[in-house]
N, C-alpha and C positions, 0 to 999 in steps of 0.2 A: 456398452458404449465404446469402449475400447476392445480392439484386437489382440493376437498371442503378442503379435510385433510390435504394437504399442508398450504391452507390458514391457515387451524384452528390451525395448528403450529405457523404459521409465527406471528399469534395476540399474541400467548404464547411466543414467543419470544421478542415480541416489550412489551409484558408488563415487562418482566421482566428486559428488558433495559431500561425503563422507571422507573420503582423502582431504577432499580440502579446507574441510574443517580439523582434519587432524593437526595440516600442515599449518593452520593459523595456530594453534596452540605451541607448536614451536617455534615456531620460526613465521612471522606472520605473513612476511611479505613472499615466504615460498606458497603460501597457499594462495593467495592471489597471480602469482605467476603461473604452479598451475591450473588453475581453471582457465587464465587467460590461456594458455597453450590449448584447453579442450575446447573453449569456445573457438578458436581462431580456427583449431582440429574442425569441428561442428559444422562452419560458413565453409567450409571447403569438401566435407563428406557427406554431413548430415546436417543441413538447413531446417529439417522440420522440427530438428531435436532442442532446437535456441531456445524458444517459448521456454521451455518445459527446464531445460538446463537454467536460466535466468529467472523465472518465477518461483522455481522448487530452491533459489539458493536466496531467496528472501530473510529468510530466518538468519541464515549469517551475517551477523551485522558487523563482528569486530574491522575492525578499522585494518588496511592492510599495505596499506603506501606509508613506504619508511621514512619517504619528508615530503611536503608540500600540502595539497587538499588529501582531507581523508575520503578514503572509501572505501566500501566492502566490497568483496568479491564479485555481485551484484553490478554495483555501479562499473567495477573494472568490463566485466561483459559488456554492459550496454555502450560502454565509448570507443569497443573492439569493433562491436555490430553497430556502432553507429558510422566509425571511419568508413565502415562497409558501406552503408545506406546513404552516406551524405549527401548524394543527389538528392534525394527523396523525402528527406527529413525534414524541407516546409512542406511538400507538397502533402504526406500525411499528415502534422499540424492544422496543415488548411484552417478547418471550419473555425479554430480557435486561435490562428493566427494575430489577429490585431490584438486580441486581450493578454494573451503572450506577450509578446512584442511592446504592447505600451507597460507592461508591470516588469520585463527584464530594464529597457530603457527607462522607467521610473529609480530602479536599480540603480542605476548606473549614473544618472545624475544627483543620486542622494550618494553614493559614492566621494563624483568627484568635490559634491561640498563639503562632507564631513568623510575624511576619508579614516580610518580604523583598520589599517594594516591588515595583511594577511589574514585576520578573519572575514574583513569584508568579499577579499576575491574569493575565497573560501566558499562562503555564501551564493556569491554570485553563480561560479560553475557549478556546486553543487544543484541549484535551482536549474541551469541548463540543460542538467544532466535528468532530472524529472520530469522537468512539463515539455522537451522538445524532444530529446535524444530516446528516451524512454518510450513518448507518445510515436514517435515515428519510426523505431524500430519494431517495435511490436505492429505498428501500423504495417508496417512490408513483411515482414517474418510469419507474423499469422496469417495464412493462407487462406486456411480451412478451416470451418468448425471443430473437426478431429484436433488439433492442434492448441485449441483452445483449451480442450476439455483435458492433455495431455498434461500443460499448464498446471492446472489446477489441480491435476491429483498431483504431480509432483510437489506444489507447493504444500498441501494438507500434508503429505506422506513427511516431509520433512518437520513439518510443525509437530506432527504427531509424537515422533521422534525426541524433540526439543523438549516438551512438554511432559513427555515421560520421564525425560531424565530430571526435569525442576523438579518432579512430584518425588522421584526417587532420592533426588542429592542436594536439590534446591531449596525446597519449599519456602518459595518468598525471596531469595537470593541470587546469589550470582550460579548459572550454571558454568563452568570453564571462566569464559572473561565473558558472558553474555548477560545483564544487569535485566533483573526482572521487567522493567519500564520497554526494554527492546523485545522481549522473550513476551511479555504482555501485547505489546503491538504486532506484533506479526502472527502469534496465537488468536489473536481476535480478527486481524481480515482472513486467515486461512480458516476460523470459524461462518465467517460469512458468506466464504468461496465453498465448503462445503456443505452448507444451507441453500446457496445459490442450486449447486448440481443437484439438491434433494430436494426442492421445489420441482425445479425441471423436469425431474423423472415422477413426479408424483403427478405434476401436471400430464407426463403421459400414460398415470397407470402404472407406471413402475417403480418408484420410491426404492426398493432395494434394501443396501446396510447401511445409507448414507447417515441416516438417523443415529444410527451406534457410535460415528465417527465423529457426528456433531456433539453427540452428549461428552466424549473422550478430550475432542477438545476444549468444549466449554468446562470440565474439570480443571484440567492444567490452565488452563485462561484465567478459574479462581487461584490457583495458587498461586500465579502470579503476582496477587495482590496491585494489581497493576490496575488503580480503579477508574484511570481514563481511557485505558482499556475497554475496561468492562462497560463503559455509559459508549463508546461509540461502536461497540459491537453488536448492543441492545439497541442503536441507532440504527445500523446497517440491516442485520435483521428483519426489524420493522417495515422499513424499506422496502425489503423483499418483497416480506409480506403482501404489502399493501398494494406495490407491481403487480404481483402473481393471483390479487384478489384470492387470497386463502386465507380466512379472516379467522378461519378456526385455529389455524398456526400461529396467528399471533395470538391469542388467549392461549390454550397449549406451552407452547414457548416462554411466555410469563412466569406459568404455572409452574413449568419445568425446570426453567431458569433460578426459582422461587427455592425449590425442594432441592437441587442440586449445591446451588450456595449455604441451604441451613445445613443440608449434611458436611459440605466440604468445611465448613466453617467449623466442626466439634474439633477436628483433623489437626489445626492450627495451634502454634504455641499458645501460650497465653500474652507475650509480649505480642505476637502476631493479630492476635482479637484485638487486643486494644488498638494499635494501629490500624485496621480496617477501619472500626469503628470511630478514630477519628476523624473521619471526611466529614460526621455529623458536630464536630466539634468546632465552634467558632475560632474557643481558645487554644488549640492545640496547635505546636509549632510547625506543623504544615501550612497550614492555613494563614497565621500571623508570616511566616518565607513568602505566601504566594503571596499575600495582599503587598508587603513593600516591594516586594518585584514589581508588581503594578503600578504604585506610585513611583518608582524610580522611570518604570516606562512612557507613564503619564506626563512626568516632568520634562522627560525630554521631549517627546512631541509637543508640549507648548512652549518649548524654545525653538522648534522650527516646526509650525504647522504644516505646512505647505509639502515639503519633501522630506520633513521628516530629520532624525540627527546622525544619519549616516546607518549603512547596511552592516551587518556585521554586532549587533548588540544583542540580538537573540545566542551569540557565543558567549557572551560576557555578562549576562545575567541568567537567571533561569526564565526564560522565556516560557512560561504555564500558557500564556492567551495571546495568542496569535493575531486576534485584532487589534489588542491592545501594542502589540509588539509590532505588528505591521505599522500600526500608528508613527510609532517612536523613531523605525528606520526610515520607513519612507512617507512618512506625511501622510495627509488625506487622499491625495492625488493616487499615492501607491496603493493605500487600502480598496478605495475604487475599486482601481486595475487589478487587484486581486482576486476581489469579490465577483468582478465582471471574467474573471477566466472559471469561476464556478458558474455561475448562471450562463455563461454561452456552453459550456460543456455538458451542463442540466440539458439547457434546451436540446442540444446536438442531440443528445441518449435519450430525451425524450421522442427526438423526431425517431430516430431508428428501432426504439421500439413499439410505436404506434403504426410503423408501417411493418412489421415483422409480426408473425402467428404466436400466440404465447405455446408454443408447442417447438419454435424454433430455437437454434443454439444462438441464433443474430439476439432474437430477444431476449437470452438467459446473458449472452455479455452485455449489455445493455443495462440490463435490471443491476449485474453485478457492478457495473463499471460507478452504475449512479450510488448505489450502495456503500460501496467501499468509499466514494468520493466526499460524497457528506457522509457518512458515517467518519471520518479523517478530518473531516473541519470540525465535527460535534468534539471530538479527541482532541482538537488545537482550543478549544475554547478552556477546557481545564486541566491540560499538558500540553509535551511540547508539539505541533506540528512538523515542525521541518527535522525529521532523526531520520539516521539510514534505518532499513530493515522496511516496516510496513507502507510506508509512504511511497516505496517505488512499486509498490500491487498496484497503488490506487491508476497512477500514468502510464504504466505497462497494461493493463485492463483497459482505459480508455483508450490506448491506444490499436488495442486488439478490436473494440466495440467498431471503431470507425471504420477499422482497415475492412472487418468483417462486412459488415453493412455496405462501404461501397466497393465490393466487387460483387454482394449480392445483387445493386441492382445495377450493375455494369454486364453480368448475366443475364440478366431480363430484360435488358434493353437492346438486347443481342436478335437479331432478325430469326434465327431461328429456333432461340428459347420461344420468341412472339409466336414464332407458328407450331410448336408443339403445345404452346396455352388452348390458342385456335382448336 
């Protein structure tokens, strides 16, 4: 699937995510300066290398702006490459424009009534920086299907990476400053990104090693212990599955899923086993944190149904359920509009994959884009949704699925693709 030259990119890209994760451990905000100097390097020498440079530095999630909004090395890219794109960044949006657009402006008037300082604005550009800047740079950047596929092994190669060292130094812990819960979330959509590509090539006959990489990282994904992780990566998966009609992968995958967790589980402390095992515990002080998070959520959405008690309180509580939290800041009206930027983006991914060959790379971002998307809400329902790290796969992916698709059929609608069909 990839060439020498691909390769030879893809090492230029892990080294330079490897500097700058070194440089986040000293000095944080040098390591965010430089990636920003590579990417900015990148739109100026090497435009096909962004994908791949911004997907593969997913996993980095430490925080790296020294005042104001946080964000990872990740987000610093995409608002380099969006300064670049900003002509273009509704026009990729497009299909999902209005449901955007009414849930940032739901935003923004549950703001100006209840306003909560700097976590709110916080919030707000954080959300910009996901469902428009993210969607629309990858929407112009990905070109090609090559490009896509570039993406996605740098993102795996780098989780790989992550994941070995939790197994090695982590287990269950902080690797560096990176908190199981982030190392879990970006370990499970780089699980599903390389399940996506081992569908794909299975669907053409060729499957390959992708299976080896999948089982390596579904290890490190258990020691995460990151078990909202775990339910929307078995969401995404499924997904797949169920897309690609390979119905024996998902029996298989269960099974596998099944033997891998009872083995990785001997592995674990014994403090460790107990805490797994209490997600089955009503009484246990996980469970008793998330239900009053929930009632404090609860309370405040019926003090203002409507819009909600201001943006900004999924920082100031533990925000586990995303509906319930969407409730609380922006009212009904906001949950709606959130809801409704899932189902027009469902439909979008459905439309371009039912006009796309299951043997196409249009139909493999598609499958993956819908994957990662609800498998990320299945994650918000019993963790947090909105963290750096795994949530910008989900809108850099959809924004690739759309860019892809329509210059696919802006090529077929071209007079002379018509008469080589002919």
């Amino acid at each position: 699937m990839l060439s020498p030259a691909d390769w030879r990119g893809l090492r230029l890209v892990w080294a330079v995510l490897a500097v700058s994760f070194g440089l986040t451990q000293a000095f944080a905000p040098a390591g965010g300066a430089f990636f920003g100097a590579c990417v900015m390097w990148a739109m100026i020498k090497r435009p096909g290398l962004i994908p791949a440079l911004i997907l593969g530095g997913v996993p980095l999630v430490d925080n790296v702006m020294p005042v104001g909004v946080k964000m990872s090395v990740v987000e610093v890219g995409l608002l380099l490459t969006g300064v670049g794109a900003v002509s273009s960044l509704i026009k990729r949006v497009g299909p999902m424009l209005l449901s955007v657009g009414l849930y940032l402006g739901v935003c923004v008037v549950s703001i100006g009534l209840t306003y909560r300082g700097a976590e709110a604005i916080s919030s707000w550009v954080q959300m910009v920086v996901y469902l428009v800047v993210a969607v629309g740079v990858f929407g112009r950047y990905v070109r090609e299907p090559r490009q896509l596929v570039l993406a996605c092994v740098a993102l795996v190669g780098t989780a790989l990476m992550l994941s070995g060292l939790l197994i090695l130094i982590g287990r269950g812990g902080y690797v560096f400053q990176i908190n199981k819960n982030s190392i879990g979330g970006t370990t499970g959509a780089a699980t599903i990104v390389a399940a996506a590509v081992w569908m794909h090539r299975r669907e053409l006959g060729r499957p390959g090693r992708f299976a080896l990489v999948m089982v390596a990282l579904g290890v490190g994904l258990f020691f995460t212990l990151s078990r909202g992780a775990w339910f929307s990566t078995f969401v995404g998966v499924i997904l797949l599955a169920v897309m690609y009609r390979q119905w024996a992968v998902v029996f298989y995958g269960v099974v596998l899923g099944l033997v891998v967790a009872a083995v990785a589980y001997q592995f674990l402390p014994e403090s460790q086993q107990v805490y797994v095992m209490s997600a089955l515990d009503t009484e246990s002080h996980s469970h008793g944190t998330r239900s009053e998070n929930i009632g404090k959520a609860m309370h405040y959405f019926w003090e203002k149904p409507l819009f909600g008690s201001g943006l900004g309180l999924r920082k100031q509580y533990d925000a586990t359920n995303v509906v319930v939290f969407a409730l609380a800041e922006t009212g009904m009206i906001g949950l709606g509009a959130f809801l409704l930027i899932h189902l027009q983006a469902g439909l979008v991914l459905m439309g371009v994959r039912s006009r796309a060959g299951r043997d196409s790379l249009v139909f493999m971002a598609a499958a993956l884009a819908a994957a990662l998307l609800f498998g990320r809400l299945a994650h918000g329902l019993v963790d947090h949704y909105w963290s750096r790290g795994a949530i910008s796969s989900v809108w850099c992916l959809l924004g690739a699925a759309i860019g892809l698709a329509s210059r696919a059929k802006a090529v077929a609608a071209r007079p002379e693709a018509q008469e080589e069909a002919e």
